[in-house]
C-alpha positions in Angstrom: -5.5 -17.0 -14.7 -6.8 -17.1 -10.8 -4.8 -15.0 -9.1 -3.2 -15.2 -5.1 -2.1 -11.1 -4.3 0.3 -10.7 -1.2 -0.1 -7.2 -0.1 3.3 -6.2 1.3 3.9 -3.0 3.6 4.0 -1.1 6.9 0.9 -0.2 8.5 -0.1 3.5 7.2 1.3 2.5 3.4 -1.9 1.9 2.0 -2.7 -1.4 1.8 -6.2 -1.6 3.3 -7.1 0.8 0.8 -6.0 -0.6 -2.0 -7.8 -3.6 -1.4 -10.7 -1.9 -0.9 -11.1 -0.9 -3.7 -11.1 -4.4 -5.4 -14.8 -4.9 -4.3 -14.9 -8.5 -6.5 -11.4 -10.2 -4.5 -12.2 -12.8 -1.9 -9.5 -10.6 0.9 -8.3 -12.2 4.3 -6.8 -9.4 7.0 -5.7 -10.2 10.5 -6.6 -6.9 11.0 -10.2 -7.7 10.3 -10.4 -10.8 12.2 -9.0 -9.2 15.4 -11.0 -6.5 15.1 -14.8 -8.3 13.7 -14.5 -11.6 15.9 -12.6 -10.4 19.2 -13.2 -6.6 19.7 -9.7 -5.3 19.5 -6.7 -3.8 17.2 -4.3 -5.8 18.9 -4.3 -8.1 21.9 -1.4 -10.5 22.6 -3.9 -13.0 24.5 -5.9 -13.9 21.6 -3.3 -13.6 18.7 -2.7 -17.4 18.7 -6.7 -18.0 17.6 -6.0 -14.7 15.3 -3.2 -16.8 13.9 -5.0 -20.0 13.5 -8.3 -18.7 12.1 -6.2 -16.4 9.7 -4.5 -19.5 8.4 -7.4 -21.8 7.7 -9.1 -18.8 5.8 -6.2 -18.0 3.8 -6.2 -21.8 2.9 -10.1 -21.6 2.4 -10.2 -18.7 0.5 -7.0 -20.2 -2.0 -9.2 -23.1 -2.3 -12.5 -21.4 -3.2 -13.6 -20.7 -7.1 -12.9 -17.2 -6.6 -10.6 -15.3 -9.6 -8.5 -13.4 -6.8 -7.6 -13.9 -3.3 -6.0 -11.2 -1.3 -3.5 -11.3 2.0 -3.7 -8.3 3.4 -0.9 -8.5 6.0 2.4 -6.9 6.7 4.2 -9.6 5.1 7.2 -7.8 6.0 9.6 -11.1 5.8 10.8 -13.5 2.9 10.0 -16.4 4.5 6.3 -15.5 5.5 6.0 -14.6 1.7 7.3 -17.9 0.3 4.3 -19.6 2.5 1.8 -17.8 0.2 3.8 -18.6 -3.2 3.7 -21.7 -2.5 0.1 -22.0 -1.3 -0.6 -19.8 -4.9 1.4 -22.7 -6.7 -0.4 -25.8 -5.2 -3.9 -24.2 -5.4 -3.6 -23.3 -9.3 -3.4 -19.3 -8.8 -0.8 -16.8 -9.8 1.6 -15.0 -7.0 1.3 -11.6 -7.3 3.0 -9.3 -5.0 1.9 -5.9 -4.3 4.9 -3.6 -2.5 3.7 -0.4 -0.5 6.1 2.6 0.2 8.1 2.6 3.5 8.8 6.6 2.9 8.4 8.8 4.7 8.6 6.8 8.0 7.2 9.9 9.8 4.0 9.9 7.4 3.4 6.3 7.5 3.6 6.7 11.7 1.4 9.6 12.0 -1.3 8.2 9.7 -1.5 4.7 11.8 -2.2 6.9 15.0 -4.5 9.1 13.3 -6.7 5.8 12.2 -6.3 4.6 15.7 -7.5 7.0 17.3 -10.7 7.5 15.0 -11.2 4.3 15.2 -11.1 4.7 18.8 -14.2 8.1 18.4 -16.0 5.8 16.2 -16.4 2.3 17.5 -17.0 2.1 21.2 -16.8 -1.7 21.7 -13.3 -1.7 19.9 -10.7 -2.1 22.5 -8.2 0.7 20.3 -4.2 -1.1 21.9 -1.3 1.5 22.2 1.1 1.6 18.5 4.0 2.8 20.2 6.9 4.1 17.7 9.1 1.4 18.7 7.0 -0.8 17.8 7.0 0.6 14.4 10.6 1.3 14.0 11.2 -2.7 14.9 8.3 -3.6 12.3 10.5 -1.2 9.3 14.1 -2.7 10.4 12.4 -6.0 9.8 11.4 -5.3 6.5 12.9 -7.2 3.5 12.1 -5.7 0.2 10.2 -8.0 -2.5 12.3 -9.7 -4.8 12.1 -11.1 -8.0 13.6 -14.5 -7.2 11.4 -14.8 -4.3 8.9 -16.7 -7.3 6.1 -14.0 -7.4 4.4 -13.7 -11.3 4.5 -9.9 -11.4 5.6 -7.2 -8.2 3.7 -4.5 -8.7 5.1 -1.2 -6.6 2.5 0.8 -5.3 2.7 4.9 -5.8 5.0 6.2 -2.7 3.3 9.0 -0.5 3.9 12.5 -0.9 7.7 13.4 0.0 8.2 15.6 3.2 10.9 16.8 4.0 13.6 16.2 6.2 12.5 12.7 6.6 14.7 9.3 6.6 14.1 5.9 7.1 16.2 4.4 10.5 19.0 2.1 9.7 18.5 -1.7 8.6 18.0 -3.7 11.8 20.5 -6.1 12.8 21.0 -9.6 11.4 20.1 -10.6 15.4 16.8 -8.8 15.1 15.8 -9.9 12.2 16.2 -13.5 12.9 14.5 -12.9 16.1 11.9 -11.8 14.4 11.7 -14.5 11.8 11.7 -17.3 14.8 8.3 -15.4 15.9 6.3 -16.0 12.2 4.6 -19.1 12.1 4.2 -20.6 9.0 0.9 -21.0 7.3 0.1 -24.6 9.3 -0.2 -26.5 6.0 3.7 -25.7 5.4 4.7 -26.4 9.1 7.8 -29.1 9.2 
């Protein structure tokens, strides 16, 4: 059966590389288009076109006679994952969820910078944005773990990274925070009510 993979993680888990090395998957990144069409990492001005050119691939690429099409996103949050369930549903494919490690925080952190910054040393016309920890912190209180009611075929759970030591996760974020969060997805514009 066709197959519709939703990579879900924190930047730094792994999910980039993991898909990479699934040379014959059709893959759709934000992190791709932001980077190959408008020059930068991140950039607030142009993350509505990121948004809308994401979207129509992801439909595009659910649509085409591929055997598997890959999201590689955060898809940190329930809701943005039911979206892709039901785009795997209507378009024939099988959900498949693929859940990264969000342990050790510190690790994950330090190598996000550490690809920043060589991409930074490598590509000259890339505009590298600040990753402040904050930032980070707010993107792992967000996180809602994969569940099995959420209608996925199979959740596959990635190999965590090594263990060091001394190293926790911060504390859930609040209901408040999450919802504010959730209020800034946008729905995959074929789902939009």
């Amino acid at each position: 059966m066709r197959q519709f993979v939703v990579l879900v993680g924190l930047p730094g888990s792994g999910k980039t590389a993991y898909q990479q090395k699934k040379s014959k998957w059709a893959v759709v990144s934000r992190d791709n288009i932001r980077r190959s069409i408008f020059g930068y990492t991140y950039e607030p001005a142009v993350e509505d076109a990121v948004e809308r050119i994401f979207s129509t691939a992801v439909i595009e690429a659910a649509e085409s006679s591929v055997d598997t099409v890959c999201v590689d996103d955060l898809n940190l949050l329930r809701n943005e994952r039911s979206a892709y369930v039901e785009l795997a549903r209507i378009t024939g494919r099988e959900p498949v969820a693929v859940a990264f490690p969000c342990d050790p925080v510190d690790e994950l952190y330090r190598l996000v910078r550490r690809e920043l910054e060589g991409l930074k040393a490598s590509r000259s016309r890339l505009h590298v944005s600040a990753f402040p920890r904050d930032r980070f912190d707010a993107m792992l209180r967000c996180y809602e773990a994969v569940h099995p009611d959420e209608g996925f075929v199979r959740i596959l759970k990635e190999d965590a990274l090594p263990i060091v030591s001394g190293i926790t996760a911060p504390e859930p974020a609040p209901r408040k925070e999450r919802k504010r969060r959730q209020e800034k997805q946008h729905p995959i514009p074929l789902f939009a009510g």
